[in-house]
C-alpha positions as CSV (number, residue, x, y, z in Angstrom):
1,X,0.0,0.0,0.0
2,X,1.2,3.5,-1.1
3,X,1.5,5.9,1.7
4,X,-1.1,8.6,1.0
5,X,1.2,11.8,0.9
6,X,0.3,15.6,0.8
7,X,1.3,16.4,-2.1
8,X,4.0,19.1,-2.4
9,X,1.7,21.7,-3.8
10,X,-1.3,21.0,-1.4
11,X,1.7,21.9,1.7
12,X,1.9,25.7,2.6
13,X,5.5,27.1,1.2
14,X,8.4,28.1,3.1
15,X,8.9,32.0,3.2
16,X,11.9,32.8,0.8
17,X,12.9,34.9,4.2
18,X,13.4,31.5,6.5
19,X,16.8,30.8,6.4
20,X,18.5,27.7,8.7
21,X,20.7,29.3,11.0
22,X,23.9,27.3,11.7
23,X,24.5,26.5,15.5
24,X,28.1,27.8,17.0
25,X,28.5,24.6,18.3
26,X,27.7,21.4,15.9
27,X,26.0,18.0,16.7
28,X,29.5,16.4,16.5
29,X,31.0,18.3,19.5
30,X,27.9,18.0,21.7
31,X,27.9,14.0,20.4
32,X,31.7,14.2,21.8
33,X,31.2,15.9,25.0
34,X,28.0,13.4,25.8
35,X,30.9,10.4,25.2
36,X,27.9,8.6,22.6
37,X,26.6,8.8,19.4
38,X,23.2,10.6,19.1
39,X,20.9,8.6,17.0
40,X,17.2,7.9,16.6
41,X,15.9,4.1,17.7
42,X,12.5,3.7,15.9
43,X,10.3,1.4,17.4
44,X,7.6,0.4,15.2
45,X,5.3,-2.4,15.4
46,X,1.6,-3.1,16.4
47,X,-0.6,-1.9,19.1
48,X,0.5,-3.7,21.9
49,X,3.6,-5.1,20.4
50,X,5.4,-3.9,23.5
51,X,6.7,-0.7,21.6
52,X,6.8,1.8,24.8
53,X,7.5,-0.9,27.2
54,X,10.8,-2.3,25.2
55,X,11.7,1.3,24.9
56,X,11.1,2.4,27.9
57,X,13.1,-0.7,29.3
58,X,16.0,0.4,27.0
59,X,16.0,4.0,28.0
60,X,16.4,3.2,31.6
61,X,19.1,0.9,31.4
62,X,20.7,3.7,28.8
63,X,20.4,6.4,31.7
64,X,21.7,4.1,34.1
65,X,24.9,3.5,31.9
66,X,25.3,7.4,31.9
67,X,23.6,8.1,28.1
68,X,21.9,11.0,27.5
69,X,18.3,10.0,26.3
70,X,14.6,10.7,25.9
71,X,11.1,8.7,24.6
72,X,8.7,10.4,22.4
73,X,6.1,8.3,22.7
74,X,3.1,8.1,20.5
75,X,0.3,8.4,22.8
76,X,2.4,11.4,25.1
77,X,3.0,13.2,21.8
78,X,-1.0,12.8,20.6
79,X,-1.9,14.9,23.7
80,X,0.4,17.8,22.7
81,X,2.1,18.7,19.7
82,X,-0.4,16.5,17.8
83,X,-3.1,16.9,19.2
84,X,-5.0,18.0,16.7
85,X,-4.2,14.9,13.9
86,X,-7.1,12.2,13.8
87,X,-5.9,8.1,12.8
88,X,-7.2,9.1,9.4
89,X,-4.0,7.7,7.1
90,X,-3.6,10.6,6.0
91,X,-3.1,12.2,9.6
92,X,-1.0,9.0,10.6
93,X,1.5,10.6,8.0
94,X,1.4,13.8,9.6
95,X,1.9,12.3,12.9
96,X,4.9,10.5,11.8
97,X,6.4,13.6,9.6
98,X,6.7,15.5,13.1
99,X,7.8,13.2,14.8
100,X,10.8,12.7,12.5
101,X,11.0,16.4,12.9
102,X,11.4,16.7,16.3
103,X,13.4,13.5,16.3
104,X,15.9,15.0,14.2
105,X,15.9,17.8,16.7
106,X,16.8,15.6,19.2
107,X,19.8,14.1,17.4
108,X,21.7,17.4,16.7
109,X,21.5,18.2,20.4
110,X,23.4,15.1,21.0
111,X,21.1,12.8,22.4
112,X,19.7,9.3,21.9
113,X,15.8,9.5,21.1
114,X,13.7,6.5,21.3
115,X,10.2,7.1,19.7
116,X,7.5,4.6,20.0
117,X,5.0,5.0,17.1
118,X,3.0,2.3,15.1
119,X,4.2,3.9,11.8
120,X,2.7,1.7,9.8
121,X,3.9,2.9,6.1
122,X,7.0,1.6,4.9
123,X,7.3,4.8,3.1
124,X,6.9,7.0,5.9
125,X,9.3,5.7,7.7
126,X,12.1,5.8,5.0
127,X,11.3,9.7,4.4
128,X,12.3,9.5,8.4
129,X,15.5,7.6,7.6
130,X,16.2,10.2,4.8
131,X,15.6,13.3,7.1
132,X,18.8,11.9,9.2
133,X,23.0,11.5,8.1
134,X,23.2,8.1,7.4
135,X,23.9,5.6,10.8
136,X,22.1,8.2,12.7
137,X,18.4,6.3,12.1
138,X,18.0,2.8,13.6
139,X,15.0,1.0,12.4
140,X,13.9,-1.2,15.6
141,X,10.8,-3.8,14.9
142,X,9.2,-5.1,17.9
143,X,7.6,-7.8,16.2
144,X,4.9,-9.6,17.8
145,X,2.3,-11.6,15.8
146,X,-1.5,-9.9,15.4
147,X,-2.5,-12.8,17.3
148,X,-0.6,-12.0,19.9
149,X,-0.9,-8.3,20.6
150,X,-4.5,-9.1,20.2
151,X,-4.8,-11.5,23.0
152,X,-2.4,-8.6,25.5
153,X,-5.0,-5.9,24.3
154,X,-3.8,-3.9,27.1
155,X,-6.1,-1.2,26.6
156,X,-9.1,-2.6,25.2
157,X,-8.8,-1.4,21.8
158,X,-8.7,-4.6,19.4
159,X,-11.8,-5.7,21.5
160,X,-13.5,-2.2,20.6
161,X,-11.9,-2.2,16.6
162,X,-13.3,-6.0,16.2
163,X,-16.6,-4.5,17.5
164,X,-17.1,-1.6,14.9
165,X,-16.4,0.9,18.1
166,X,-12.4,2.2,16.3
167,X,-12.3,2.8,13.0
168,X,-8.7,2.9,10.7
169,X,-7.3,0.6,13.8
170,X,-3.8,-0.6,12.3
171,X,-4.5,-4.6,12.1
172,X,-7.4,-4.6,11.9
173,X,-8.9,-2.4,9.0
174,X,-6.2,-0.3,8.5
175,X,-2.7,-1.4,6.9
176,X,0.5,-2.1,9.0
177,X,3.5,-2.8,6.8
178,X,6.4,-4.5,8.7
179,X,9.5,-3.6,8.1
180,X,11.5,-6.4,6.0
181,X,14.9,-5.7,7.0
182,X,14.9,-3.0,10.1
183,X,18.1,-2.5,11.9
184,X,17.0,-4.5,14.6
185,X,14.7,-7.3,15.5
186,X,13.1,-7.8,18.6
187,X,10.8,-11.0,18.6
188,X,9.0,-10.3,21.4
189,X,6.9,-13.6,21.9
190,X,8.0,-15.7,24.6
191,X,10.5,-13.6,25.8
192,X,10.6,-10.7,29.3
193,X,10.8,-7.4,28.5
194,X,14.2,-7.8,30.6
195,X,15.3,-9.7,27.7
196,X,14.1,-7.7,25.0
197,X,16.2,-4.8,26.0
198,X,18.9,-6.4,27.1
199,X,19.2,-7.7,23.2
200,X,18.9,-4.0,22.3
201,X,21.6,-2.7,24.3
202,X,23.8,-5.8,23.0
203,X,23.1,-4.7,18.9
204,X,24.0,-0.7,20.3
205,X,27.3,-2.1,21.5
206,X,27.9,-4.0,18.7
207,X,26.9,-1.2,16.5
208,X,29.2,0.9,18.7
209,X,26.7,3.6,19.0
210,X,27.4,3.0,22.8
């Protein structure tokens, strides 16, 4: 399935007076003076692939080895910056695109940002890649079976999209499109979310982002 894009000319366009100003000190030299690399991990998977819990896991064992770190996670950011996007597919791209945004943000301040989003278009989530230097955007794909994250349902919501109550509910009637070759692989089935990050940290130290 095609990712359904706003096209370029349907997007407001940039003042010819906005001009990127360049920072007196770079992402490199905050990168060096953290002692890490600053790069994006994107979680993506189903609802209730264990997404924000693997994440979260990471982060904390991340802050306890002294790496400077945040989550952007999907539901926090709906509340806030986007709040005002629906789970149309058209608004799920628009929900990614800031992300990636602020992501990117992130990144050039020197730190490591986790986001925990569905993101279901492959598409989407290689315009993310694209927005980044290359190395700086690790693909992470916590992937647990349908029949699985459907039987956690830990909020109720494949219960209520089987039931006609969600609409556009990724799964279910909406596409997700799993990542064929992500960075890294988390099967999550049958394994503690102890584990899970644990084998995250190991492919970051391999990777010798930490």
């Amino acid at each position: 399935m095609m990712s359904p894009y706003i096209e370029k000319n349907d997007v407001t366009e940039k003042s010819s007076d906005v001009i990127w100003h360049q920072a007196s000190v770079s992402s490199h030299e905050r990168s060096e003076l953290n002692g890490h690399k600053s790069v994006v991990l994107w979680y993506t998977g189903l609802s209730g692939s264990g997404k924000s819990t693997v994440a979260n896991a990471v982060d904390r064992k991340l802050y306890e080895l002294g790496i400077k770190t945040y989550v952007l996670d999907g539901d926090n950011v709906r509340h806030g910056l986007n709040g005002d996007l629906s789970f149309s597919d058209t608004d799920r791209v628009e929900n990614i695109r800031r992300v990636g945004e602020v992501a990117k943000l992130f990144v050039d301040a020197g730190v490591l940002v986790s986001t925990a989003f569905i993101s279901p278009f492959t598409d989407d989530r290689s315009l993310i890649r694209e927005l980044l230097p290359e190395g700086q955007f690790l693909e992470v794909f916590i992937d647990t079976p349908l029949n699985v994250c459907e039987q956690r349902d830990p909020k109720g919501l494949y219960k209520k999209a089987r039931a006609g109550e969600i609409k556009n509910f990724t799964g279910i009637d909406s596409t997700y499109e799993a990542p064929v070759s992500p960075d890294i692989r988390v099967k999550t089935a049958g394994k503690s979310i102890e584990e899970c990050a644990d084998f995250v940290i190991t492919q970051l130290r391999q990777a010798r982002i930490i």
